[in-house]
TORBANU-484872 format. One line per field, with one value per residue: residue number from 1; x, y, z of N, C-alpha, C in turn. Coordinates in nm, 2 decimals. Layout:
# residues N
n (NUM,...)
n_east (X,...)
n_north (Y,...)
n_up (Z,...)
ca_east (X,...)
ca_north (Y,...)
ca_up (Z,...)
c_east (X,...)
c_north (Y,...)
c_up (Z,...)
# end
This chain:
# residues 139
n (1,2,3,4,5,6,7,8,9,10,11,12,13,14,15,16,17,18,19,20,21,22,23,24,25,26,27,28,29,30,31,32,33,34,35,36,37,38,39,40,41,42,43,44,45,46,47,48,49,50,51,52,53,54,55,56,57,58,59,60,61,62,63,64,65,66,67,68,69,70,71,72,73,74,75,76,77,78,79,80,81,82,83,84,85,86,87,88,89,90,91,92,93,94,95,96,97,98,99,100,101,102,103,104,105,106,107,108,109,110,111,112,113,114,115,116,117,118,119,120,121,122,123,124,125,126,127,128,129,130,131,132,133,134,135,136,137,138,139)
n_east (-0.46,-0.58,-0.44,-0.39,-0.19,-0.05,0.10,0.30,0.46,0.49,0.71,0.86,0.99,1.11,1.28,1.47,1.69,1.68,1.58,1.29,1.05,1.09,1.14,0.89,0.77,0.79,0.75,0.43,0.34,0.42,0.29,0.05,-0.27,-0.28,-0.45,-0.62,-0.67,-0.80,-0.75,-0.55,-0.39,-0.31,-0.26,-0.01,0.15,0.15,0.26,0.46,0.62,0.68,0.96,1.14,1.19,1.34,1.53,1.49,1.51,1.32,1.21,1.21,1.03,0.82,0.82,0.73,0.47,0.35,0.43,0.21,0.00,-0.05,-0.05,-0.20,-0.57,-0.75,-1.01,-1.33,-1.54,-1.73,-1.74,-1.66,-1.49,-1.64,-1.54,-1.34,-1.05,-0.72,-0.54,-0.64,-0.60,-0.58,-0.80,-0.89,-0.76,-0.82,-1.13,-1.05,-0.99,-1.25,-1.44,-1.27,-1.32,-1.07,-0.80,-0.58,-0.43,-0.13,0.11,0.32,0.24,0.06,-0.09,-0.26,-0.47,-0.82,-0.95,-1.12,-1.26,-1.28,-1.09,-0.72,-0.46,-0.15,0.22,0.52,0.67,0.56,0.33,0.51,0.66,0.45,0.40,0.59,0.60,0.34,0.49,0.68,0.53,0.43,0.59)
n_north (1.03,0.77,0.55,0.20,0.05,-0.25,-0.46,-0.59,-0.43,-0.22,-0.38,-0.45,-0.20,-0.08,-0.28,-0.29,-0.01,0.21,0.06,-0.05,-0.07,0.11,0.34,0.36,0.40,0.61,0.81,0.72,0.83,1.11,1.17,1.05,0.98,0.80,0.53,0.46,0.26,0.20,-0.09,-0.17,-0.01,-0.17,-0.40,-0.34,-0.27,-0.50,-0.71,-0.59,-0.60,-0.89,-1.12,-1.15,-0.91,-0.79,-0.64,-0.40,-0.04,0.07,0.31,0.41,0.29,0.39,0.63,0.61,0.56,0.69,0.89,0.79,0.88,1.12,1.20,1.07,0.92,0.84,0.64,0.58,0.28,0.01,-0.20,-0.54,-0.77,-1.04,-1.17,-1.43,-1.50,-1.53,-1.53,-1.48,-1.27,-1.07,-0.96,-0.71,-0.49,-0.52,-0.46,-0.19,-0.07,-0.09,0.04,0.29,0.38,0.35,0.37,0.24,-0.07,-0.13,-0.37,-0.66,-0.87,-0.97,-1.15,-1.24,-1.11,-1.03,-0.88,-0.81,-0.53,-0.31,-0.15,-0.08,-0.35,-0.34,-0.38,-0.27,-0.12,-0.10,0.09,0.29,0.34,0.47,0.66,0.81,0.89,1.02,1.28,1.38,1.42,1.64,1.80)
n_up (-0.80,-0.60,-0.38,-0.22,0.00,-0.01,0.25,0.23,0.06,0.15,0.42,0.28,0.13,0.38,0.45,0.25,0.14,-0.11,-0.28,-0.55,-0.44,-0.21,-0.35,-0.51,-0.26,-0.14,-0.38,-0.40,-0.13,-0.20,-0.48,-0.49,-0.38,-0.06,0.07,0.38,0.69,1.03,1.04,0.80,0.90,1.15,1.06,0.90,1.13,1.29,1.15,1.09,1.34,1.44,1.49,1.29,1.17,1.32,1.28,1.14,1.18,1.46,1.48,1.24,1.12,1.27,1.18,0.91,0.89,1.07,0.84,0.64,0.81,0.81,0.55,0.42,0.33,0.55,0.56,0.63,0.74,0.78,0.62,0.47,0.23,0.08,-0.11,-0.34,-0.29,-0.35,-0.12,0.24,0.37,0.21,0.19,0.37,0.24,0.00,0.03,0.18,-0.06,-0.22,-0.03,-0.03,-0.31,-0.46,-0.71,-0.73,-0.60,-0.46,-0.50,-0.43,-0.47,-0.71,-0.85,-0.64,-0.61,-0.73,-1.01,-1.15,-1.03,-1.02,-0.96,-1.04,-1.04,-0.91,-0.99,-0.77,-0.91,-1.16,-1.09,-0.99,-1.26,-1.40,-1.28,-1.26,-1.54,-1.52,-1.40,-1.58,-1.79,-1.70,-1.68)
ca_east (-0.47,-0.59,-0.38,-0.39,-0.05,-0.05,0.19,0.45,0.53,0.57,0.79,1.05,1.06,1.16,1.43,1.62,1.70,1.69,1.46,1.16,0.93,1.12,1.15,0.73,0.64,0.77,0.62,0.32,0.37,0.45,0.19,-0.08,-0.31,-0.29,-0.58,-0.59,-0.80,-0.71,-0.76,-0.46,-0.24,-0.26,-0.18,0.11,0.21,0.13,0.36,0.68,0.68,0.75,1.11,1.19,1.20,1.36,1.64,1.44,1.50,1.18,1.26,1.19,0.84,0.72,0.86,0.67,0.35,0.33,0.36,0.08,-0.15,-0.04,-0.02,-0.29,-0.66,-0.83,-1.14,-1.39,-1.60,-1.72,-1.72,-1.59,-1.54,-1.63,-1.52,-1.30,-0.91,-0.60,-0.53,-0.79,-0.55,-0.57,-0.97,-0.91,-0.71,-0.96,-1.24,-1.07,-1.03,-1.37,-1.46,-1.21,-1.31,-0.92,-0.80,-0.50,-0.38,-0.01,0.15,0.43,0.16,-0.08,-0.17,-0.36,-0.54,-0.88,-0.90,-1.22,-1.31,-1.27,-0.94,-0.57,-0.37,0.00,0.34,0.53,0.76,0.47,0.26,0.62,0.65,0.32,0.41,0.72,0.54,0.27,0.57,0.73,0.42,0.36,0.70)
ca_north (0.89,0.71,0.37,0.14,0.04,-0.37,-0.48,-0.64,-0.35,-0.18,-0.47,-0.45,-0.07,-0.05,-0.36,-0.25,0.13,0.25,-0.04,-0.02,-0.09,0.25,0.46,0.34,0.42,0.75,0.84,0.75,0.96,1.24,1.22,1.02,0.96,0.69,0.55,0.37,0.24,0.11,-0.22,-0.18,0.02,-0.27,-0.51,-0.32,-0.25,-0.65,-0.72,-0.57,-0.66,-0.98,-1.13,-1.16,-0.79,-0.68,-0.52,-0.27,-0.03,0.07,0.47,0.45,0.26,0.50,0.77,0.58,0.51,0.83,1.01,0.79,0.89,1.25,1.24,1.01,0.97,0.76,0.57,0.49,0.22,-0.17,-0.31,-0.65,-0.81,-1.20,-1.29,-1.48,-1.44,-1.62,-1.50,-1.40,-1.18,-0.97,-0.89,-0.60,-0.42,-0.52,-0.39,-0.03,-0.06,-0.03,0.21,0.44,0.41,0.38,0.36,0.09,-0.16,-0.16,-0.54,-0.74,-1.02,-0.89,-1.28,-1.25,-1.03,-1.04,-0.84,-0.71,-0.50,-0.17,-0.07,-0.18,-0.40,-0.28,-0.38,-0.12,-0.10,-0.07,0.25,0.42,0.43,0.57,0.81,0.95,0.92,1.14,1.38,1.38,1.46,1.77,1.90)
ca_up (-0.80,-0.48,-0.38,-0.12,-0.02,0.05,0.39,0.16,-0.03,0.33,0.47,0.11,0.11,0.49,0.45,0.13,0.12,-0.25,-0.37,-0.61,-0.34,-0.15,-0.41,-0.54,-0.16,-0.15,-0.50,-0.36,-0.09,-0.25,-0.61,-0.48,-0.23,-0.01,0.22,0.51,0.79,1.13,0.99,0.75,0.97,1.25,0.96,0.91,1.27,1.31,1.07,1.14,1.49,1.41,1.48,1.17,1.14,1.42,1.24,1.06,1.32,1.48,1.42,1.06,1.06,1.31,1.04,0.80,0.97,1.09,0.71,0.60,0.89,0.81,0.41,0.36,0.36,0.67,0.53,0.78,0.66,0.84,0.55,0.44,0.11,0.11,-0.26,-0.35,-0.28,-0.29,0.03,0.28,0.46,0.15,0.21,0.41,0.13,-0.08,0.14,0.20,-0.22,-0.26,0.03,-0.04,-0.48,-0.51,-0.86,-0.75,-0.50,-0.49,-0.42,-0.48,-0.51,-0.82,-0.88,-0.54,-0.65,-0.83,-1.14,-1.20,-0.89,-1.06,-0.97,-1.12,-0.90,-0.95,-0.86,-0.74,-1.03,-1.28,-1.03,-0.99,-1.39,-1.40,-1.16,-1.33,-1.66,-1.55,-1.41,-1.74,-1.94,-1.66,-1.66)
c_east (-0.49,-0.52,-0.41,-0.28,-0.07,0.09,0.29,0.52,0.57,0.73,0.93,1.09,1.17,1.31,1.50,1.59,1.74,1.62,1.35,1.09,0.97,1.10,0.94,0.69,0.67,0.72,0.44,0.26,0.32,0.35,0.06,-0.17,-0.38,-0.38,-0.51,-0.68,-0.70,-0.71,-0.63,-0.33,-0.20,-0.18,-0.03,0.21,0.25,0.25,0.49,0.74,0.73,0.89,1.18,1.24,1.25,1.51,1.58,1.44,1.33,1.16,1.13,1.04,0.77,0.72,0.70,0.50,0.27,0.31,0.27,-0.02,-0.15,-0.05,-0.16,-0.45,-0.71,-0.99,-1.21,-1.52,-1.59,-1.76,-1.66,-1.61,-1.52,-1.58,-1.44,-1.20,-0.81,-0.55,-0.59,-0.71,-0.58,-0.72,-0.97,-0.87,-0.82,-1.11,-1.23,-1.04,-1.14,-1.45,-1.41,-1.19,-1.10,-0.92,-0.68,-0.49,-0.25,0.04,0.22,0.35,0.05,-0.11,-0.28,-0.49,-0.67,-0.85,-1.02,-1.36,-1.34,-1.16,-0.86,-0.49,-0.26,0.12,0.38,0.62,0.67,0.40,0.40,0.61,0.51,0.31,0.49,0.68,0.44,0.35,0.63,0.68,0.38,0.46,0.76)
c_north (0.85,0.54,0.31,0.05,-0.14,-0.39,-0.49,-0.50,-0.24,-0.25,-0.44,-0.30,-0.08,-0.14,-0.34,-0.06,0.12,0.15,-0.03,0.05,0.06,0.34,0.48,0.45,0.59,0.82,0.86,0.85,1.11,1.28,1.12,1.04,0.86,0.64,0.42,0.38,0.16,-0.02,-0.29,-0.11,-0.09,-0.38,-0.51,-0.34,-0.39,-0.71,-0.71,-0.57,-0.75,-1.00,-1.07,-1.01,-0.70,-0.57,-0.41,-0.15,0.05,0.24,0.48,0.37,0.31,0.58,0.71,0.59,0.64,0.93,0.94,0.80,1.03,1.30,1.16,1.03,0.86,0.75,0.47,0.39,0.06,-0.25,-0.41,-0.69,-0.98,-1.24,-1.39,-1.42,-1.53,-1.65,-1.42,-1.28,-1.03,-0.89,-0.74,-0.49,-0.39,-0.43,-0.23,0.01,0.03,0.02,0.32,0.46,0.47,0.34,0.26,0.04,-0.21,-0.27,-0.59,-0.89,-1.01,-1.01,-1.29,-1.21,-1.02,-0.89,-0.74,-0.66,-0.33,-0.07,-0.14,-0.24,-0.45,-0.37,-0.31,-0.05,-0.01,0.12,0.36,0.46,0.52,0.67,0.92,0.96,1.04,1.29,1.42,1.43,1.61,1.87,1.93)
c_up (-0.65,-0.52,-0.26,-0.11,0.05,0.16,0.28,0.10,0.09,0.42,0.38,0.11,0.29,0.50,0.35,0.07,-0.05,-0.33,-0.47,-0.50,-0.27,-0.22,-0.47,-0.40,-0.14,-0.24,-0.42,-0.23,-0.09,-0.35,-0.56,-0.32,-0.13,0.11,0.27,0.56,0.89,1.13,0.95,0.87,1.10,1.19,0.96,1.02,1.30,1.28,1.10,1.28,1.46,1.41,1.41,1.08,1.23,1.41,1.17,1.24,1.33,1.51,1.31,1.04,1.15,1.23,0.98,0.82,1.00,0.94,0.63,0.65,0.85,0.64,0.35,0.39,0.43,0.58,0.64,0.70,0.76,0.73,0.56,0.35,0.14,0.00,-0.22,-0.35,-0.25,-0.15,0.09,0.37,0.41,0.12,0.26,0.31,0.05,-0.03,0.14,0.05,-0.27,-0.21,-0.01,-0.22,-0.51,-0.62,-0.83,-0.61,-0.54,-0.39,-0.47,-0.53,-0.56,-0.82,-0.75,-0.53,-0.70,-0.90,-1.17,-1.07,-0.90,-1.01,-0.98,-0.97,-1.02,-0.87,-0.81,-0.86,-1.16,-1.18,-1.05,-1.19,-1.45,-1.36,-1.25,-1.49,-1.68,-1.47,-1.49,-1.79,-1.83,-1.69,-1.75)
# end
């Protein structure tokens, strides 16, 4: 399974240890394969600088940062998607979506989402039971 991991679901795993969102992102991790582009990783980086985050310590989103450059797959691609979108932040996602033919887009905010793009937009709750569903049915 290829995913593309949206910032939020980044931001909730790193601020509540044992969370969905943590326990999803290491799944993903570990059974999928997660793309990127330096588009999304600045997103990210962008992101948790911010004040507002300055207790996460800044350790653990290099950790993190670090095993999706190293676990994951880099999609090079100048695309851009113009549709339509709740939020235009969420274009680039969308963009390395449908460069990198992922089969989801994991987000705390599916309503942002469009729908019919040819891959599932997940929360994290819903991809983790997928996850351990298809570990269940192997094991």
């Amino acid at each position: 399974m290829r995913v593309v991991v949206d910032t939020n679901v980044i931001v909730s795993a790193l601020l509540k240890a044992e969370s969905v969102s943590e326990r999803a992102l290491d799944a993903i991790l570990s059974d999928t394969t997660v793309l990127f582009d330096e588009r999304v990783l600045a997103e990210y980086t962008s992101v948790l600088e911010r004040p507002k985050f300055k207790d996460i310590a800044r350790a653990r989103i290099a950790t993190l940062l670090g095993r999706i450059r190293e676990c994951g797959t880099a999609i090079a691609h100048d695309g851009t998607w113009v549709g339509e979108s709740r939020d235009v932040d969420d274009r680039i996602f969308i963009a390395l979506a449908l460069a990198g033919r992922a089969d989801a887009v994991v987000t705390g905010n599916i309503r942002d989402f469009p729908i019919d793009l040819g891959f599932a937009v997940l929360a994290p709750a819903m991809l983790l039971a997928q996850i351990e569903d298809t570990r269940s049915s192997a094991g």
